[in-house]
Structures are given as structure tokens and as C-alpha cells.
C-alpha positions as a Python dict, from the first residue, in 0.01 Angstrom:
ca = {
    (1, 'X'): (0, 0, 0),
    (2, 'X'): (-377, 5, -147),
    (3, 'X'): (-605, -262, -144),
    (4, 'X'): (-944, -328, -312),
    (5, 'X'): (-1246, -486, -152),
    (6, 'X'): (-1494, -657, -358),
    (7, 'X'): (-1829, -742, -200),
    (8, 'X'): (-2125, -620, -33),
    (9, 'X'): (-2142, -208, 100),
    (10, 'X'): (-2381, 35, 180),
    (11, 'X'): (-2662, 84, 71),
    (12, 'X'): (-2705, -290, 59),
    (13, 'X'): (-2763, -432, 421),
    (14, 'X'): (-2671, -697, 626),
    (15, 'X'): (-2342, -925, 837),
    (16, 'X'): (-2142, -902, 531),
    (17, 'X'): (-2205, -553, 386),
    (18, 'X'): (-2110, -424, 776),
    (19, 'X'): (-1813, -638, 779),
    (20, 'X'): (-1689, -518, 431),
    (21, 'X'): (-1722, -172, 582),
    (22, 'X'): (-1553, -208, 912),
    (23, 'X'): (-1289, -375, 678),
    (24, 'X'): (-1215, -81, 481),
    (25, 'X'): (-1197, 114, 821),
    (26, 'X'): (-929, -103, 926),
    (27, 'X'): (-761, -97, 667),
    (28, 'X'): (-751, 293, 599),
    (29, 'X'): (-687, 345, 1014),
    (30, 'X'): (-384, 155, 951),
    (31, 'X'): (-263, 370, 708),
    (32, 'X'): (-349, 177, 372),
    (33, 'X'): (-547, 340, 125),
    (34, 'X'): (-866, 110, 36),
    (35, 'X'): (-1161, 108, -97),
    (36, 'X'): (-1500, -141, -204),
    (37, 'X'): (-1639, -216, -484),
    (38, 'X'): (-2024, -369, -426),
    (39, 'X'): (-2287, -464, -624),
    (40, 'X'): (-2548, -216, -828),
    (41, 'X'): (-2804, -530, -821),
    (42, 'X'): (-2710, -833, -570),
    (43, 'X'): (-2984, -1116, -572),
    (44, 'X'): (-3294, -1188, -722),
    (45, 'X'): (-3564, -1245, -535),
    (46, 'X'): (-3576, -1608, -510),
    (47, 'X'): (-3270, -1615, -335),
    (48, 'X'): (-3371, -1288, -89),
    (49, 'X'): (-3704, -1334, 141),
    (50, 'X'): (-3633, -1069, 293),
    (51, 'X'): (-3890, -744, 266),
    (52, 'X'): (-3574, -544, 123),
    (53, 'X'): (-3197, -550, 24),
    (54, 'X'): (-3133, -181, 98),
    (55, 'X'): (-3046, 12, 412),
    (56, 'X'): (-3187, 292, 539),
    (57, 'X'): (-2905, 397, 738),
    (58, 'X'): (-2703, 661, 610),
    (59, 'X'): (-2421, 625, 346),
    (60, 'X'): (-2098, 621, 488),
    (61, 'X'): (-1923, 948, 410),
    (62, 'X'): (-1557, 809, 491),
    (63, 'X'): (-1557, 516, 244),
    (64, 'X'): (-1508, 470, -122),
    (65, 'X'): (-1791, 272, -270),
    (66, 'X'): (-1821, 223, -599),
    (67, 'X'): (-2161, 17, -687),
    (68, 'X'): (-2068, -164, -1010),
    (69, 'X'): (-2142, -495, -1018),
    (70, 'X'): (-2465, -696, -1128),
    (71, 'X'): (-2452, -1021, -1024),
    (72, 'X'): (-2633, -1136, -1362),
    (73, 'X'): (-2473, -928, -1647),
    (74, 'X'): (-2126, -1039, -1770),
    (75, 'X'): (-2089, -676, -1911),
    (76, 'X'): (-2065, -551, -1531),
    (77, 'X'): (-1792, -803, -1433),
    (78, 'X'): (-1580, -672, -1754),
    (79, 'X'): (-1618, -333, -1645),
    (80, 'X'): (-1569, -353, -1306),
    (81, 'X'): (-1210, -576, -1352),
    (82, 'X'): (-1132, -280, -1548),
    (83, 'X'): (-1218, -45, -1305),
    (84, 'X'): (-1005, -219, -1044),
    (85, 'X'): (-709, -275, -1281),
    (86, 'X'): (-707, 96, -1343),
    (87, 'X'): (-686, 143, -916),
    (88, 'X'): (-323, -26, -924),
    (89, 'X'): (-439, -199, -619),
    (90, 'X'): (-111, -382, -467),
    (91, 'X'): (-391, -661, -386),
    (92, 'X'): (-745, -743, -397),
    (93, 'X'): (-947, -895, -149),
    (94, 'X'): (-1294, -1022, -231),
    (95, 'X'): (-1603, -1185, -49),
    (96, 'X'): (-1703, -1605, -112),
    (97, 'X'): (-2072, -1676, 44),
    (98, 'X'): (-2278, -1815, -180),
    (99, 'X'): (-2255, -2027, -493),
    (100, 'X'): (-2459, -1791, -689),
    (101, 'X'): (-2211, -1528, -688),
    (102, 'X'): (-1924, -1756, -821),
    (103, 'X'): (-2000, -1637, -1208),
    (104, 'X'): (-1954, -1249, -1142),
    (105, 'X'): (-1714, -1266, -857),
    (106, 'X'): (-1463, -1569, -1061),
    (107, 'X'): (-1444, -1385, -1333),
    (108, 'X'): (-1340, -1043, -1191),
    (109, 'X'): (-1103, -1229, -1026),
    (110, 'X'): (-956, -1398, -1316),
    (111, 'X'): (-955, -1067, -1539),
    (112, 'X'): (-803, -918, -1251),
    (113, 'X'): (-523, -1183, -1223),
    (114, 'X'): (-460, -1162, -1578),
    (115, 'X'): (-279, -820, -1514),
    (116, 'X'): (-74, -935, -1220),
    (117, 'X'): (-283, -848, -925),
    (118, 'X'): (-284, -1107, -673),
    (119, 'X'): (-643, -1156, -528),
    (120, 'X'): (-740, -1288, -190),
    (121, 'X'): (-1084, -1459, -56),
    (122, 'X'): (-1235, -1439, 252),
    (123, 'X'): (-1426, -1748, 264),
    (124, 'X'): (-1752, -1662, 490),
    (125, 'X'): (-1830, -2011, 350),
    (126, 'X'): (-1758, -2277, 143),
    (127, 'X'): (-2023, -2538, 156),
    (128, 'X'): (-2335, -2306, 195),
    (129, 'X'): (-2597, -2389, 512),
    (130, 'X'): (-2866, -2415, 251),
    (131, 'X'): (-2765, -2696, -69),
    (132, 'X'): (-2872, -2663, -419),
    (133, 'X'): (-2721, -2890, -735),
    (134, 'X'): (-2399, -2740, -879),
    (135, 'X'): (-2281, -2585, -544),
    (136, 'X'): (-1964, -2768, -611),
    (137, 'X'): (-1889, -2670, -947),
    (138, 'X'): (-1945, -2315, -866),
    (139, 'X'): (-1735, -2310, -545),
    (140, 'X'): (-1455, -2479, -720),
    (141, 'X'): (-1481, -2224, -984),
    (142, 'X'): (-1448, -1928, -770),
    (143, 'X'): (-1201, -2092, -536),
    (144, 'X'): (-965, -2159, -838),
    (145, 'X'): (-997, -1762, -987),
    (146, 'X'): (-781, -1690, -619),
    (147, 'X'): (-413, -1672, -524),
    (148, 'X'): (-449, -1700, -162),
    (149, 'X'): (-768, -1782, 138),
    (150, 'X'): (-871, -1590, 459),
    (151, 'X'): (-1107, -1882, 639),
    (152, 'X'): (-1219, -1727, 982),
    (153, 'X'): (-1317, -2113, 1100),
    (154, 'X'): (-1089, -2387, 1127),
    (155, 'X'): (-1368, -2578, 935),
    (156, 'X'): (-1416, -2352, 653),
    (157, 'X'): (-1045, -2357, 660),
    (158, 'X'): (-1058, -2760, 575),
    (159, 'X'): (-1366, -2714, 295),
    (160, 'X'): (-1121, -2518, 146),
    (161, 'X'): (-844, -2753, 161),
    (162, 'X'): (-1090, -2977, 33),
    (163, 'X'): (-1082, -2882, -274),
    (164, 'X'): (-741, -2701, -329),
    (165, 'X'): (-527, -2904, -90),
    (166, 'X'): (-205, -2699, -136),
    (167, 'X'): (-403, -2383, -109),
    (168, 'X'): (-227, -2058, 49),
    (169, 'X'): (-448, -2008, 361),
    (170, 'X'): (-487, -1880, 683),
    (171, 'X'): (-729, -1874, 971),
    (172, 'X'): (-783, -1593, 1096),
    (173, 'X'): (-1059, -1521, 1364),
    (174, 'X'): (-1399, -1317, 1263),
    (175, 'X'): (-1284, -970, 1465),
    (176, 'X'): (-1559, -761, 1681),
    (177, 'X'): (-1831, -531, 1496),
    (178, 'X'): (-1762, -189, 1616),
    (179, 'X'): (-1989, 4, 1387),
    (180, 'X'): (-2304, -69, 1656),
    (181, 'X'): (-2228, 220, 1904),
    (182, 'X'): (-2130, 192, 2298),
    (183, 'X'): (-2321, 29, 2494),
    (184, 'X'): (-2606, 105, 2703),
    (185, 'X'): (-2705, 79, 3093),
    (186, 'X'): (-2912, -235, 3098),
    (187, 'X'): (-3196, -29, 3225),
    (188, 'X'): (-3166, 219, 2978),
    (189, 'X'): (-3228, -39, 2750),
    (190, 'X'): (-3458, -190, 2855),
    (191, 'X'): (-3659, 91, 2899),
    (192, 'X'): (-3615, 160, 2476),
    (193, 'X'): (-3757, -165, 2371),
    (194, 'X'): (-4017, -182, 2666),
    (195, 'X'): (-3902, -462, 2889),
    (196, 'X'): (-3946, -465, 3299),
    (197, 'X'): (-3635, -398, 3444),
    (198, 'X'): (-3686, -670, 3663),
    (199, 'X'): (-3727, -947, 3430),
    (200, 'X'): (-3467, -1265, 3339),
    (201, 'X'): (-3397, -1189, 2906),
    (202, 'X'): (-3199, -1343, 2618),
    (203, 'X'): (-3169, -1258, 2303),
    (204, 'X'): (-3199, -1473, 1977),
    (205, 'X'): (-3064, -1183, 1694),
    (206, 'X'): (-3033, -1173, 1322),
    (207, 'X'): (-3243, -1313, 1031),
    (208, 'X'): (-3436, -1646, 1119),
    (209, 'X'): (-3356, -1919, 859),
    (210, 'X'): (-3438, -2275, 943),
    (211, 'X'): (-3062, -2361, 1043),
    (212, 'X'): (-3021, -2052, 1272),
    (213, 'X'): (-3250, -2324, 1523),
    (214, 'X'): (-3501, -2116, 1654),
    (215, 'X'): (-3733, -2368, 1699),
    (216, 'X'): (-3512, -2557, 1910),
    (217, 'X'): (-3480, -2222, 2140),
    (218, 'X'): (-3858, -2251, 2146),
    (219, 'X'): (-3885, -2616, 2257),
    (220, 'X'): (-3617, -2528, 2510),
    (221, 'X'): (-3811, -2233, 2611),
    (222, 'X'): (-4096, -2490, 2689),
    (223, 'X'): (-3873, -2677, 2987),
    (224, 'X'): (-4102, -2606, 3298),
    (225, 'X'): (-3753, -2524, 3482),
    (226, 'X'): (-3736, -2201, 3242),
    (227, 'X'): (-4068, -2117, 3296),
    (228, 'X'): (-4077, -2067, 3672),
    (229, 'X'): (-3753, -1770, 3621),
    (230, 'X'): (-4036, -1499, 3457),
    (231, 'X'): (-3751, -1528, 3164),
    (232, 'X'): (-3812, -1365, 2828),
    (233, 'X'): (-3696, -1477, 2467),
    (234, 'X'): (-3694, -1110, 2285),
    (235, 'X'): (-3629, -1268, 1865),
    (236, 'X'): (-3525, -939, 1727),
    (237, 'X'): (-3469, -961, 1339),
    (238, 'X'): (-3693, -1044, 987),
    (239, 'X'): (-3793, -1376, 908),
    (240, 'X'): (-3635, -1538, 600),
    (241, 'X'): (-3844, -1829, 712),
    (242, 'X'): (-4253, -1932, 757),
    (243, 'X'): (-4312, -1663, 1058),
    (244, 'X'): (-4635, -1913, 1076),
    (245, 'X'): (-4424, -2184, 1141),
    (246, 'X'): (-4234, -2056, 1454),
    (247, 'X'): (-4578, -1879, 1594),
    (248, 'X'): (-4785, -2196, 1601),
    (249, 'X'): (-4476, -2390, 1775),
    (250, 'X'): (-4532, -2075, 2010),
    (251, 'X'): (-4895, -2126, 2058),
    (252, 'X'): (-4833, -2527, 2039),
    (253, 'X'): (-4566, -2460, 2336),
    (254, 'X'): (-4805, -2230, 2514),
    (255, 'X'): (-4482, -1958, 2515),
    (256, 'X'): (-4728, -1647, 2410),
    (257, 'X'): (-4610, -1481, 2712),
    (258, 'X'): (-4267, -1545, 2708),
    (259, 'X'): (-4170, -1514, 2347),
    (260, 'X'): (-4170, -1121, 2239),
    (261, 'X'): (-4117, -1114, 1859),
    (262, 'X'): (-3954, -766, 1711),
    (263, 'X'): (-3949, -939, 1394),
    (264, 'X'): (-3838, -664, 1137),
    (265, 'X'): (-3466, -577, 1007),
    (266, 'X'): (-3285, -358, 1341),
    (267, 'X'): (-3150, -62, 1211),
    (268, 'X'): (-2746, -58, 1318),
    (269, 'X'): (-2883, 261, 1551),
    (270, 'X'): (-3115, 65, 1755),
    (271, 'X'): (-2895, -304, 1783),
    (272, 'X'): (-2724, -182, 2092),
    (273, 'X'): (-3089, -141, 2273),
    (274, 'X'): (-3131, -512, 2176),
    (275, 'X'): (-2801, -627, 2330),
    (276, 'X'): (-2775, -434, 2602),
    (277, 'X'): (-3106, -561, 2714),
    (278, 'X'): (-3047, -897, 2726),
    (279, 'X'): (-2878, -1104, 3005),
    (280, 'X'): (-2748, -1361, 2743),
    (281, 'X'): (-2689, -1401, 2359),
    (282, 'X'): (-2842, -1726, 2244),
    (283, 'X'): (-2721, -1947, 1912),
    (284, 'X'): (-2929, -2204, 1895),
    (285, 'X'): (-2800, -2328, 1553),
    (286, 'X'): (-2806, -2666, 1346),
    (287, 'X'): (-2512, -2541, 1136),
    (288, 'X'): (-2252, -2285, 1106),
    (289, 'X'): (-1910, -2160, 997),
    (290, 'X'): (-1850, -1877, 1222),
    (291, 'X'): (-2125, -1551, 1333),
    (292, 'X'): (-2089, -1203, 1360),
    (293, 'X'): (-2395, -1218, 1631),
    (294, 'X'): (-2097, -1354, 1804),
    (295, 'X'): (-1871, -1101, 1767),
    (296, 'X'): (-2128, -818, 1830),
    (297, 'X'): (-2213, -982, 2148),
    (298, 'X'): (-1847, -950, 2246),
    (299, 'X'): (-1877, -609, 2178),
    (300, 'X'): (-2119, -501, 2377),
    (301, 'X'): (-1977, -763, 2653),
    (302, 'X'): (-2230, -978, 2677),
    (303, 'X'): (-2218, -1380, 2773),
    (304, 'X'): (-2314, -1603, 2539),
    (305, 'X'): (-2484, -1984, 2450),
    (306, 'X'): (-2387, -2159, 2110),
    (307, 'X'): (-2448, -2464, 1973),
    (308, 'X'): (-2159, -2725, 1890),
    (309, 'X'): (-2145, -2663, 1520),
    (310, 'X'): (-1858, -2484, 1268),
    (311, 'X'): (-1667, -2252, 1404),
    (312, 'X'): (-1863, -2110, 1669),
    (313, 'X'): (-1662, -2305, 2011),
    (314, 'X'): (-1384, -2152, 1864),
    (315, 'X'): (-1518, -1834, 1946),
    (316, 'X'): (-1717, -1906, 2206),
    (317, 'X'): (-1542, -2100, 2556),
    (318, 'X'): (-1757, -2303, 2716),
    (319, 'X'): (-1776, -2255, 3014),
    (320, 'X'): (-1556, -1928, 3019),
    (321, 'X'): (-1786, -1670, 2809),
    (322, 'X'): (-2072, -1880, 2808),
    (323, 'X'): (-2199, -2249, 2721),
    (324, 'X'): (-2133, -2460, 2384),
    (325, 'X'): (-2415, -2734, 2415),
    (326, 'X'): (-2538, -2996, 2174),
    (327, 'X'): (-2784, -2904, 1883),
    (328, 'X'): (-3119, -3012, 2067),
    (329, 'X'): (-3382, -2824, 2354),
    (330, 'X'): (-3232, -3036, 2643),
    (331, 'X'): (-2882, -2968, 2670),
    (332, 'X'): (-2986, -2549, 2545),
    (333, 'X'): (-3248, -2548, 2843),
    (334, 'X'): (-2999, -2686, 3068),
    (335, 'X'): (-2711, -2445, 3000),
    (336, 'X'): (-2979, -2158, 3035),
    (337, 'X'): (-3118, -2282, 3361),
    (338, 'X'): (-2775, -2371, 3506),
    (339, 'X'): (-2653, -1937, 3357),
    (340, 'X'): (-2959, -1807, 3643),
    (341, 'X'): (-2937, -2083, 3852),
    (342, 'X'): (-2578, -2005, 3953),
    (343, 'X'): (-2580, -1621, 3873),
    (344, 'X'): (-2297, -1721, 3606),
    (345, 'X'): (-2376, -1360, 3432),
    (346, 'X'): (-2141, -1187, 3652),
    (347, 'X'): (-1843, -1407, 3586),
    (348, 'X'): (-1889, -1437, 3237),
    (349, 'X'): (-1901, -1071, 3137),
    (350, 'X'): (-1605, -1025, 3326),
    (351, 'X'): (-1397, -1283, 3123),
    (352, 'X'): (-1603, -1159, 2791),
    (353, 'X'): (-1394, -843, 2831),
    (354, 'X'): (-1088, -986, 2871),
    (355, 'X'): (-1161, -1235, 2583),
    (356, 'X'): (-1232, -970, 2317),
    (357, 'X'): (-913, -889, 2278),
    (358, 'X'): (-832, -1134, 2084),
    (359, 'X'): (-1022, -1063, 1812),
    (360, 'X'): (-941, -673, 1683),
    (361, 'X'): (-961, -526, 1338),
    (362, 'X'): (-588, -426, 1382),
    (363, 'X'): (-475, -803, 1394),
    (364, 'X'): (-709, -946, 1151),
    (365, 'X'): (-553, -739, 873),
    (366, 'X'): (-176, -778, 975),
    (367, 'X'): (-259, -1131, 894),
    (368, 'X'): (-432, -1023, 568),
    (369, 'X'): (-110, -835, 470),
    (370, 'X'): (129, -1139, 600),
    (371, 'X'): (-49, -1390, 423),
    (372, 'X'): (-13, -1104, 96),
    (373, 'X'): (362, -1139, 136),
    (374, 'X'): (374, -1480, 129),
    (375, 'X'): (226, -1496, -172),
    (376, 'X'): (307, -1181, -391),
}
């Protein structure tokens, strides 16, 4: 069998470029030839705040990556179908998270159908976190250029339904990073990113957007309970947001010494450090479909509090792995007061390690090649 993955890869960064890698792994440690084909220019800037696009990690010398595709020149998707046509792929399998990419990524798709070849999505999402007009037309664009649908939330699994009810998909279950490293003695970590040994920390991780809730993790932050622990809030990752917006709520909040900000992209070499630091993984988010933060806390076995939103209980037990609370600073402060209160750190990395075995690489593409079957 050989498969094609179109979407993000090195040496563009970020959740979905490291999930389209680990893919490919999967896929070639079970014995299927695969390989990606990613984009030679991805977004313009208006839709990227970040300080860069590009990685400066090192290229992957066991993958195929062939950087063809500009999101904004027709000539690119043309060439690229053809490309992937020539590959004799037995499938395709290609990346939906954002309506901007519906142009270039439907019409591969569709050129690529044309010759046979069925083509599967992996919905990351549907209905994007951030709305802008003709987010419909686009998704339902893209949505209809597919034979079959990976959804890896229950609710992205029902936007999808939503607009092709008779739709060919499955849910399958965002599996565990495993391109981070192994873990590191808590001490050891600590010690990397400068933290007392001693001290109470969690973690908020990833880019800070305005639904990722940080500001409720703040006002939580501010609960007078917290503050007598000595607990720190280490936010490790670049703002896609006002940065002046989250450190006057810190200076409103008087948090200046309990808030440490690391707030530049964490090179995949140095995320461990910021894990393995931290007592707990916090998710204080207004919306969501489903997180690899999630999945790369489970890696490095760590407990973990997320919001009630998308997929994310699914993922995370309440009261097994860690707390699902409502989206506002009372019920987050109480679920992190109640994890030191009762020492609940102990018990929940314990059942953290037995959990993540749901959620390998190994099973998430059986299900890829079942649901092929089904439709070929």
C-alpha cells in the first residue's frame, strides 16, 4: 500500500506540521510506503502573528517532503495533483483547518479524484475557533472535494455531518506526540528552565490566542486560596494575541510573582523541560475541537485540567487524569486548589499511564486504512 499526505511538514512549524510528520512515521513503521506533500508558501501574514512560520529544528532525514504547494497560486495546486497522480498513491489523505486553505487544498483533491484516487480528510476542524464571512462556503467546498472523514472529536465529527449528513466518517482519537523526546526527572527540569525545586507549577503551553483562555487562568490564578501554595503559572509559547493585554491583567491581578512568561516558540528539543517541570497541564479554553497539548501531556505522563468544551473530556477523565471544569476562574481555581489540596498528583499520573494507551499511532491508522476499505 502507499499513501500520500497533504498538509503542513518541516520546515514549516507548529501542532499540525508535527502531527503530519509523526503520521508519515506511522504509517512507514507499519510497513506502508508514504510520504507529504506541504506547502512552499502557507499563509500570509494577516492570518500568521506569529514572529515566523519556519522551524529551526532540523529537517527530518527519514521523510519524503515535497514542498509544492502555494496556498495562493492555482498553478501550484495543478502541479502538485499532478505530482501526486504520478505517485499511484492507493489513497490520499489530506489536512482541513482553516477556511482559507479550502481553494488550494479542494481543488487538489478534486483533480486528484478525477483519476480515481480516493482522498480522505482529517478534519482538525470544521467550524474554525476564530469566524470570518464565507467560512461556510469554503468548508462546504473542501468537504465536498472528499470521499471519506477522519474527525478526532465526536463534535467535529457532527459539524461534519452537518453538512454532508451521509458522509463516510469515523472518529478516531488524536494519538500521543512522540517526536518530543523521553522525559525528564522533575528536578532535572526544573533546573533547565530555572525553577526551585521546591515550588507548586503548572503549565499553560502552546500559542496564546484569545480562545486558548489564558486570561481566565490568570483570574483564577488571582483566588487568594492559590496564592498561599507558593504555586507558579510558567506560559511557555508566542503570543498570537496583545502580550499587553494578558501583562496588565497580570499587573491588574497583582500575579508579577507568580506568572513566569517564556513567551517565544519552544523548540521540539526543549518542550520536554517545559512538561516535565510542571506538576499539572492546564487548558483553560473557551473553545475547542480536540489538542495535541493534550496528547503531549500524556506523553510525558503528566495530569491534566481542561475546560468543558469540544472534544477535550473525551480525552481528558475528570476526575481520573485530571479535572474537566466549566469555562470560568471559579470552577479552574477550584479544581487546582482541590489537585494540591489532596495531593491528587500521585494518583493521576499513575492512571495517565495506563490511559495512554489508548491513543497510539499504530491504532489511529488501522482505522485510517479500515475506513479506506470501506470506501475504495
Amino acid at each position: 500500500m502507499k499513501v500520500v499526505i497533504i498538509g503542513p511538514a518541516h520546515p514549516l512549524r507548529g501542532g499540525i506540521a508535527d502531527f503530519n510528520e509523526a503520521l508519515c512515521r506511522g504509517f512507514l513503521d507499519a510497513g506502508i510506503e508514504a510520504g507529504i506533500f506541504s506547502f512552499s508558501y502557507q499563509y500570509p501574514s494577516f492570518l500568521f502573528p506569529g514572529t515566523s512560520q519556519y522551524t529551526k529544528d532540523k529537517a527530518p532525514g527519514d521523510l519524503n517532503i515535497h514542498s509544492t504547494i502555494h496556498s495562493l497560486n492555482p498553478f501550484s495546486w495543478r502541479n502538485t495533483a499532478k505530482k501526486i497522480i504520478s505517485e499511484k498513491p492507493d489513497f490520499v489523505l489530506v489536512r482541513y483547518w482553516l477556511p482559507f486553505m479550502a481553494p488550494a487544498l479542494g481543488s487538489i483533491c478534486r483533480k486528484i479524484r478525477k483519476k480515481g484516487i480516493k482522498v480522505i480528510a482529517i478534519t482538525d476542524n470544521v467550524i474554525p475557533h476564530e469566524k470570518r464571512p464565507g467560512d461556510k462556503q469554503l468548508t462546504k467546498y473542501f468537504l465536498n472535494s472528499c470521499d471519506g472523514y477522519v474527525a478526532m472529536s465526536k463534535s467535529v465529527m457532527e459539524e461534519v455531518k452537518s453538512f454532508i449528513p451521509d458522509a463516510s466518517a469515523i472518529f478516531l482519537p488524536h494519538p500521543i506526540y512522540n517526536i518530543f523526546g523521553e522525559a525528564v526527572s522533575k528536578a532535572d527540569a526544573r533546573k533547565k528552565i530555572s525553577l526551585d525545586v521546591g515550588q507548586k507549577v503548572i503549565l499553560f503551553f502552546g500559542f496564546i490566542r484569545a480562545y486558548k483562555g489564558l486570561d481566565l487562568l490568570l483570574e483564577a490564578m488571582s483566588d487568594e486560596r492559590l496564592k498561599q501554595l507558593d504555586l507558579k503559572l510558567i506560559v511557555a509559547g508566542e503570543f498570537y494575541d496583545n502580550q499587553k493585554l494578558y501583562s496588565d491583567l497580570v499587573d491588574k491581578l497583582n500575579l508579577k510573582d507568580k506568572v513566569i512568561f517564556h513567551s517565544s516558540y519552544i523548540p521540539k528539543e526543549e518542550v520536554k523541560y517545559y512538561f516535565c517541570a510542571s506538576d499539572m497541564v492546564v487548558q483553560p479554553y473557551r473553545s475547542a475541537t480536540q489538542s495535541g497539548i493534550t496528547q503531549i501531556a500524556y506523553h510525558f505522563e503528566k495530569p491534566m485540567l481542561v475546560t468543558r468544551v469540544g472534544g477535550l473530556p473525551e480525552i481528558v477523565h475528570d476526575g481520573l487524569v485530571g479535572y474537566v471544569t466549566g469555562i470560568d476562574p471559579g470552577s479552574i481555581s477550584e479544581a487546582i486548589h482541590n489537585f494540591y489540596t489532596f495531593n491528587k498528583e500521585e494518583e493521576f499520573t499513575r492512571n495517565v499511564k495506563s490511559e495512554k494507551e489508548r491513543f497510539t499511532w499504530k491504532a489511529f491508522i488501522e482505522g485510517i486504512t479500515k475506513l479506506y476499505e470501506k470506501i475504495k
